[in-house]
BARO-309215 format. One line per 8 residues: number of its first residue (from 1); their letters; for each residue x negated, y negated, z negated of N, C-alpha, C. Coordinates in steps of 0.05 Angstrom, whole numbers. Layout:
<setis>
NUM = A = X/Y/Z/X/Y/Z/X/Y/Z | ...
</setis>
This chain:
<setis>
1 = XXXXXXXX = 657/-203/-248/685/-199/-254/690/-169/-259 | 692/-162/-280/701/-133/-285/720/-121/-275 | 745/-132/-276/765/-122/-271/761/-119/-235 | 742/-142/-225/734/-134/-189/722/-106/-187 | 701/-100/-203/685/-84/-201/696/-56/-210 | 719/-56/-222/736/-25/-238/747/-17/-211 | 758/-41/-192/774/-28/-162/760/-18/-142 | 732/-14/-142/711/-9/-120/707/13/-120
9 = XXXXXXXX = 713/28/-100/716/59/-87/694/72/-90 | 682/99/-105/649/107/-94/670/133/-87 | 650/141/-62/663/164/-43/643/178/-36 | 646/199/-35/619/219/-26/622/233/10 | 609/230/27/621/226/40/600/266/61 | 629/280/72/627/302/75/599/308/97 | 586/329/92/557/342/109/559/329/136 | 597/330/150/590/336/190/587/307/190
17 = XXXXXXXX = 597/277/170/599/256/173/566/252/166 | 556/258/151/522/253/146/505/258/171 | 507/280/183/497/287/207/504/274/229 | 537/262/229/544/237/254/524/213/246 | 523/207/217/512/178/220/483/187/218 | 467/220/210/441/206/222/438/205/245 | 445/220/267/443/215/296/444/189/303 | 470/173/284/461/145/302/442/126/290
25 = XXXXXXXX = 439/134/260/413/113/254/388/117/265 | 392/140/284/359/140/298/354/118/313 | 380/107/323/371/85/342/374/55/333 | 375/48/307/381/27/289/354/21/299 | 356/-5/294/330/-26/283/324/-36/246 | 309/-38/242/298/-53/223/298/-78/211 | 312/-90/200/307/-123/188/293/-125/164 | 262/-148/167/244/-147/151/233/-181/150
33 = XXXXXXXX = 220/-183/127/223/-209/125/192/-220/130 | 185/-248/139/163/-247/148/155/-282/143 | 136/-297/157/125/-324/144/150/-336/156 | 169/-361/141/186/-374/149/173/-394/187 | 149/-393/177/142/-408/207/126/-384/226 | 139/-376/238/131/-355/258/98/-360/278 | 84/-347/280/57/-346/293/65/-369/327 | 86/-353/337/95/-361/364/129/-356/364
41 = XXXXXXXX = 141/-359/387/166/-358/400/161/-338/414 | 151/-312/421/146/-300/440/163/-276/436 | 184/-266/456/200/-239/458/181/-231/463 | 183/-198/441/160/-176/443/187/-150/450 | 198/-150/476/222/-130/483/212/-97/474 | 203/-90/466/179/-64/456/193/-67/424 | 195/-90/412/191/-94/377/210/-76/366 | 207/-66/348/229/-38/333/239/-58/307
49 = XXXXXXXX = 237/-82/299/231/-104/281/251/-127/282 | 273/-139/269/282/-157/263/279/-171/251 | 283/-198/249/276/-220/229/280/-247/237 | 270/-269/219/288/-284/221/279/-302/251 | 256/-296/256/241/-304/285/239/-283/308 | 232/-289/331/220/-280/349/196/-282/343 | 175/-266/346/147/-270/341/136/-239/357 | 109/-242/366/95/-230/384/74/-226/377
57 = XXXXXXXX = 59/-200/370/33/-194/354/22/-176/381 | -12/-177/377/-28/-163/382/-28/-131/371 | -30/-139/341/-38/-114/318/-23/-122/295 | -9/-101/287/17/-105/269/8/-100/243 | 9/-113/220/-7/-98/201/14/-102/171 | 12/-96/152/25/-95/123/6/-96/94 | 14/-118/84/0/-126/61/2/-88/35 | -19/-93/24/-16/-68/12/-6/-71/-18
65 = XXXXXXXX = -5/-89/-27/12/-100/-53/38/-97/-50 | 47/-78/-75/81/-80/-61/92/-104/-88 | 114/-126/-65/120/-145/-86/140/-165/-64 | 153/-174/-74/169/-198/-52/153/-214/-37 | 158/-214/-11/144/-221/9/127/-252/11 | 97/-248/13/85/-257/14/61/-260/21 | 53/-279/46/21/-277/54/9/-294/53 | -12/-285/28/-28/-314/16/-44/-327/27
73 = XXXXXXXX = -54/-323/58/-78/-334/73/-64/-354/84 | -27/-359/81/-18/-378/104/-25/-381/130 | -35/-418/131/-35/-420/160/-63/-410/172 | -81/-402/156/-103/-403/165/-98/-365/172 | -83/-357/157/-80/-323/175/-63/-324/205 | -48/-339/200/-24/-340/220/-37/-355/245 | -67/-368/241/-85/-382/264/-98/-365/274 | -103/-343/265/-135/-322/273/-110/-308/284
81 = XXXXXXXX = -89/-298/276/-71/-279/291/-57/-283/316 | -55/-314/311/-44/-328/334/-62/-331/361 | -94/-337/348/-110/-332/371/-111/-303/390 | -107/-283/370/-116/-266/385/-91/-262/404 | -71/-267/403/-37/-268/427/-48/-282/455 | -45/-270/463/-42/-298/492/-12/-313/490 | -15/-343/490/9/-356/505/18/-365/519 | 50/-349/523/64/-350/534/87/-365/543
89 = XXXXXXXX = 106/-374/555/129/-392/547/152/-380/540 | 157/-385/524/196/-378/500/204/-363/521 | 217/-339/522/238/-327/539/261/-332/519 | 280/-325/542/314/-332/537/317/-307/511 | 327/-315/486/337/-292/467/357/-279/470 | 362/-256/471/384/-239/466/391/-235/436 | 421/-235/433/427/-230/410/419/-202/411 | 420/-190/386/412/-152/376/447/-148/372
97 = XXXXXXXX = 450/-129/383/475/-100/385/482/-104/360 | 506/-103/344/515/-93/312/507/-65/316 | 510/-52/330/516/-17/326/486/-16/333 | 467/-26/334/441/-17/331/421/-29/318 | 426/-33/291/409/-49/272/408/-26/245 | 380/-31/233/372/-17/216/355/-40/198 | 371/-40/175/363/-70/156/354/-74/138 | 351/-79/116/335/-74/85/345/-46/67
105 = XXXXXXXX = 326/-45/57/331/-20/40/313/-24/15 | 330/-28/-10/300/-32/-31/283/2/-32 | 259/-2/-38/247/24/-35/215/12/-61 | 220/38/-79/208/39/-105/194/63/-101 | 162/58/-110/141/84/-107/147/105/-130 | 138/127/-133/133/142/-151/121/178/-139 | 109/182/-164/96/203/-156/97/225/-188 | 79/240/-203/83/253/-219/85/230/-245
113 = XXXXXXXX = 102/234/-262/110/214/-279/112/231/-300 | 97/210/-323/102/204/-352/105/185/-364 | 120/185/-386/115/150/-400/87/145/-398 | 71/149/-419/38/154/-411/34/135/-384 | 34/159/-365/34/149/-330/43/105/-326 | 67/109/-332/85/87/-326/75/63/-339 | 69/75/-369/64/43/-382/32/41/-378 | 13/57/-375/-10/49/-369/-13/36/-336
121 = XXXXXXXX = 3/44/-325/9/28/-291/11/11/-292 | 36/-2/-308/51/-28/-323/27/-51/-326 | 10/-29/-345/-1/-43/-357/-38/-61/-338 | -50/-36/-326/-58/-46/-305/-48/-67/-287 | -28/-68/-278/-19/-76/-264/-16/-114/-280 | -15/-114/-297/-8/-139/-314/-44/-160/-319 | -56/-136/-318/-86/-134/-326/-100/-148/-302 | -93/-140/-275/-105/-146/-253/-89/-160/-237
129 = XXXXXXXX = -71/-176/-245/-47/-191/-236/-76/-214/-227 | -75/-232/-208/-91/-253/-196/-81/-279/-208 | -97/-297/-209/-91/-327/-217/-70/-329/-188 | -58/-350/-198/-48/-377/-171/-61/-372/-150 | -88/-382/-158/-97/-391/-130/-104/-369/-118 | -118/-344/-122/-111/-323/-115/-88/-298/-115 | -75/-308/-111/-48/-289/-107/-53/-270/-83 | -48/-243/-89/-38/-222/-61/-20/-218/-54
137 = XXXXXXXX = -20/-223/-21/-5/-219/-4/13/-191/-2 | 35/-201/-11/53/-174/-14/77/-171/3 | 89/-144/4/118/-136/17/135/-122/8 | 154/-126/8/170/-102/-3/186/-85/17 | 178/-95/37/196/-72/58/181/-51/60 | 194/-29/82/185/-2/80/177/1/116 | 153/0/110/134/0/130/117/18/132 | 126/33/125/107/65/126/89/68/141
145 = XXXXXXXX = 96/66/173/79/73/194/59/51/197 | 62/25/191/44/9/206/13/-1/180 | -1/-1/195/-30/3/187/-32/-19/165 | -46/-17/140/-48/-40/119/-63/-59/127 | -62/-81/126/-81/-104/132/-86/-123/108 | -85/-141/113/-90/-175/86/-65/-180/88 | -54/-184/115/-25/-202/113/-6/-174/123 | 21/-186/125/42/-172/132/45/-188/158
153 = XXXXXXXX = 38/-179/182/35/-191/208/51/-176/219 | 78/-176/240/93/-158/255/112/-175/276 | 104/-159/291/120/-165/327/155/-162/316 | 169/-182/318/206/-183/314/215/-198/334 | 240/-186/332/256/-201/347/278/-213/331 | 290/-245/341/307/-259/314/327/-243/318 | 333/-244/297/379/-221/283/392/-258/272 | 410/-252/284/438/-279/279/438/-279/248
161 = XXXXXXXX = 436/-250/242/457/-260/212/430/-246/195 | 402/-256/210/381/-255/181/391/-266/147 | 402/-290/150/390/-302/125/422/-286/107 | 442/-278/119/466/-262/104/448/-239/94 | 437/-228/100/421/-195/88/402/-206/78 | 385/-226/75/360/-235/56/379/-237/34 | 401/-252/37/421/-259/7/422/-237/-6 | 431/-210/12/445/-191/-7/420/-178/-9
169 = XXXXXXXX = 401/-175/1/372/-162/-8/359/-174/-37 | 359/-212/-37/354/-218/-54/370/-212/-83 | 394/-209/-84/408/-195/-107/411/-166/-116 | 403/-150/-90/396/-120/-93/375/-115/-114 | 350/-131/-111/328/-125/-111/319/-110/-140 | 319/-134/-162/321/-130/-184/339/-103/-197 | 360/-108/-191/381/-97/-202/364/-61/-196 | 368/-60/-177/360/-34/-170/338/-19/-181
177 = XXXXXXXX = 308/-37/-172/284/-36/-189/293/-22/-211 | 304/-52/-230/305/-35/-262/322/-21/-269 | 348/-8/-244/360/18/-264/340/39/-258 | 328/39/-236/307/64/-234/296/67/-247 | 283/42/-253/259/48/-278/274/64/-301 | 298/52/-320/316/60/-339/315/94/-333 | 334/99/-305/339/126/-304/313/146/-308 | 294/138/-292/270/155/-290/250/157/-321
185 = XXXXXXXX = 254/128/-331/249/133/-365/264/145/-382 | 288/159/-374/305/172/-390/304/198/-381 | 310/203/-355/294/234/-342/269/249/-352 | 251/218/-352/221/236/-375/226/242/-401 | 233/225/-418/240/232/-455/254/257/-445 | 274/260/-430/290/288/-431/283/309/-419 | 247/303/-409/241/333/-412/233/344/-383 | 250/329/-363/253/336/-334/223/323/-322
193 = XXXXXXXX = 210/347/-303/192/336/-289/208/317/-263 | 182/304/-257/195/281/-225/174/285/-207 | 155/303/-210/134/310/-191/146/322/-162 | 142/301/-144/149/303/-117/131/298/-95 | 141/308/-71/119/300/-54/138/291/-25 | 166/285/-33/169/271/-10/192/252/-14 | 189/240/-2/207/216/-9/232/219/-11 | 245/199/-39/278/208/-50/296/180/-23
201 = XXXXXXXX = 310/191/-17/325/170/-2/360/179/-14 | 363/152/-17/400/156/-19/409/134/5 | 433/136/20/442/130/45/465/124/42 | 475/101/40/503/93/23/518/72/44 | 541/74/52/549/49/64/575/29/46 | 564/9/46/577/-6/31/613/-22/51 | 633/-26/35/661/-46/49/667/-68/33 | 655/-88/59/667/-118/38/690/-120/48
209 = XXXXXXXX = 710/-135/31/729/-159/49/725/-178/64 | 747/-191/74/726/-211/89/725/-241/74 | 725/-245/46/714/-258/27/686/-249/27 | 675/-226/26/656/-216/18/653/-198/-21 | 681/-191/-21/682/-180/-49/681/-152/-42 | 658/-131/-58/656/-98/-58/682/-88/-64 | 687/-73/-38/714/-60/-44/702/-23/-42 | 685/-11/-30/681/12/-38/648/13/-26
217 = XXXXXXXX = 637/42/-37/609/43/-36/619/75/-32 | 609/83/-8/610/121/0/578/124/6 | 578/144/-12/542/153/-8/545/165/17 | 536/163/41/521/189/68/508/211/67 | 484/203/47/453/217/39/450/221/13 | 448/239/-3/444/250/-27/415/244/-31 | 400/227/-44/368/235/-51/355/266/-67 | 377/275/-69/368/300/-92/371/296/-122
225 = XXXXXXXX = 369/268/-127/371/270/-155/392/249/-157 | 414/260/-180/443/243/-175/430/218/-193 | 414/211/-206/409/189/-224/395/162/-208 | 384/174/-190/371/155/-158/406/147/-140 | 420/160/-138/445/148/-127/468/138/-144 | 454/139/-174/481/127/-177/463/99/-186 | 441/89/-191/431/68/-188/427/50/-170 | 432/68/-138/437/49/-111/470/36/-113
233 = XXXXXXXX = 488/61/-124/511/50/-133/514/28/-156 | 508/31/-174/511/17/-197/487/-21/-186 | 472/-15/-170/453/-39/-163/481/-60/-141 | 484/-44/-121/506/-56/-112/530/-70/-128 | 549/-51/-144/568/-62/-163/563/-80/-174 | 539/-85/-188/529/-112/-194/525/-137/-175 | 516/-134/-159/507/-148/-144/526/-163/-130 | 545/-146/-125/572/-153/-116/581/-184/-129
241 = XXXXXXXX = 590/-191/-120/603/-200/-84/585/-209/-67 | 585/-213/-45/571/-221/-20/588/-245/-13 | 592/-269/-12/601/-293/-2/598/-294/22 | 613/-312/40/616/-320/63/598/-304/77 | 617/-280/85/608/-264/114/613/-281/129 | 585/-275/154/593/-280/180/615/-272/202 | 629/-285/214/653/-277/227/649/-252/244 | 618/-247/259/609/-240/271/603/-209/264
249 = XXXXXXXX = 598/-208/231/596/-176/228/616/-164/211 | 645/-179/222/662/-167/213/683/-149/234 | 687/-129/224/699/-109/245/733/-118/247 | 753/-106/264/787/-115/279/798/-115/250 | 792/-104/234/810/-106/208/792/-121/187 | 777/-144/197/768/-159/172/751/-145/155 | 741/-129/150/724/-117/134/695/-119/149 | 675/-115/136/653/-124/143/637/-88/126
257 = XXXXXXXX = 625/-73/142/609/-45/135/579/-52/139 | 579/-40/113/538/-45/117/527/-22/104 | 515/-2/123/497/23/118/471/10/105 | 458/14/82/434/13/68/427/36/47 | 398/36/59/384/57/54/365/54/22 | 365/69/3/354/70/-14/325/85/-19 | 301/73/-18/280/96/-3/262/97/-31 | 260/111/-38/235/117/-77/222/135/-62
265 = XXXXXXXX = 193/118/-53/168/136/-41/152/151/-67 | 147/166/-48/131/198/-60/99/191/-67 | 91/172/-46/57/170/-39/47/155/-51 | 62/140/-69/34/128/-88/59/127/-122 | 34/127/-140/49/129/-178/68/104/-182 | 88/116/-195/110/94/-198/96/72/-219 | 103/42/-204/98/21/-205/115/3/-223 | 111/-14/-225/132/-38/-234/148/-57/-208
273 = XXXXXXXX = 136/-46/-189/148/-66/-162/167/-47/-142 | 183/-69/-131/202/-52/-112/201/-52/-85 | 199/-40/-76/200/-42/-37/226/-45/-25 | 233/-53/-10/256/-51/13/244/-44/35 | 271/-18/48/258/-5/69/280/-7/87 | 309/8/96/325/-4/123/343/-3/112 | 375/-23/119/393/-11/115/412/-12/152 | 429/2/151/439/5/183/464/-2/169
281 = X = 471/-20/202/499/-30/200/505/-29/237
</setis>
């Protein structure tokens, strides 16, 4: 709806307020998506990790394909992982804090770029794509720290309102991907290098109603380059609306705030695939 999307606020939001909210996203958690049938039921009270299970790992590991989440070994990975756990019996769940969650973030690689660069990546990438029956196990979250493995294996604890942020992740996704791609193909013809070595983040918190229609988007975090934030903006506006919020993550005046993080890594050549890394709410 256009005429929805002409009323939606972008606000830039001042240095001392960027500095309040990183102090408190230090203590956010993470929401990441993982096998619909969980290894075990086991509270891992240690886990830095949300999702749509409780689940309890030995050794935490992350598929090295970046791509919407997927681990192609199934049940026969989720058996050798499961062995190595000892079991336990179900502890009582706690719901997770609103004021301490850290949740999806789409997050897109790149490193020194040229067309050249991009479409021969593209193009590899199309080249060495696997049959069906071999498909790789992929992720798109932003898992920086934890060690690559075959599967995307990780110790979580369940979040109430998982499958509301898979929705708005699942409509982020795309959208975002390809204005990057657009912007950063238009940045090269015009000349501009993109050789970096540390990761672009834009930090935006989004206001629904409590329909779930975008009523404003205030950036927190500047990535450095205004063409990376106005594609976190412009991915949202699209994406917009969010349907039936939960009652639960809506604040005394009906509105519903969701901090999400926009993360375009530095450490490997820009790809055709997108990552999600946190967003805080």
């Amino acid at each position: 709806n256009l005429t929805q999307k002409e009323k939606v606020t972008i606000e830039l939001i001042e240095s001392e307020s960027s500095k309040k909210s990183k102090s408190m996203n230090e203590k956010k958690l993470q929401i990441v998506d993982q096998d619909k049938k969980p290894l075990n039921n086991e509270v891992d009270e240690n886990a830095e990790l949300l999702s749509q299970h409780n689940q309890r790992v030995k050794q935490q590991t992350r598929a090295a394909h970046i791509g919407k989440f997927k681990n192609s070994n199934g049940a026969n990975g989720s058996e050798s992982q499961a062995q190595m756990q000892p079991q336990k019996k179900p502890q009582p769940q706690s719901r997770p804090q609103l004021t301490g969650l850290q949740h999806f973030a789409p997050k897109l690689d790149f490193d020194k770029l040229s067309l050249d660069q991009m479409n021969s990546q593209n193009q590899a990438a199309q080249n060495a794509r696997p049959s069906k029956s071999g498909d790789l196990s992929s992720t798109d979250d932003h898992l920086k720290n934890i060690p690559i493995g075959m599967e995307t294996i990780l110790s979580t604890k369940e979040f109430l309102y998982y499958s509301y942020f898979n929705r708005i992740k699942d409509k982020i996704r795309k959208r975002w991907g390809s204005k990057v791609r657009q912007k950063v193909e238009k940045m090269v013809r015009s000349g501009r290098h993109l050789a970096s070595t540390q990761d672009r983040v834009t930090k935006i918190i989004i206001t629904l109603n409590s329909s779930g229609v975008l009523e404003r988007v205030q950036v927190l975090h500047q990535s450095g380059l205004r063409d990376l934030d106005d594609a976190a903006i412009e991915a949202f506006k699209e994406a917009a609306p969010f349907p039936n919020p939960p009652k639960g993550l809506k604040d005394k005046d009906g509105k519903v705030r969701i901090n999400w993080d926009f993360i375009l890594e530095a450490s490997r050549w820009f790809n055709n695939s997108t990552k999600f890394a946190s967003i805080e709410g």
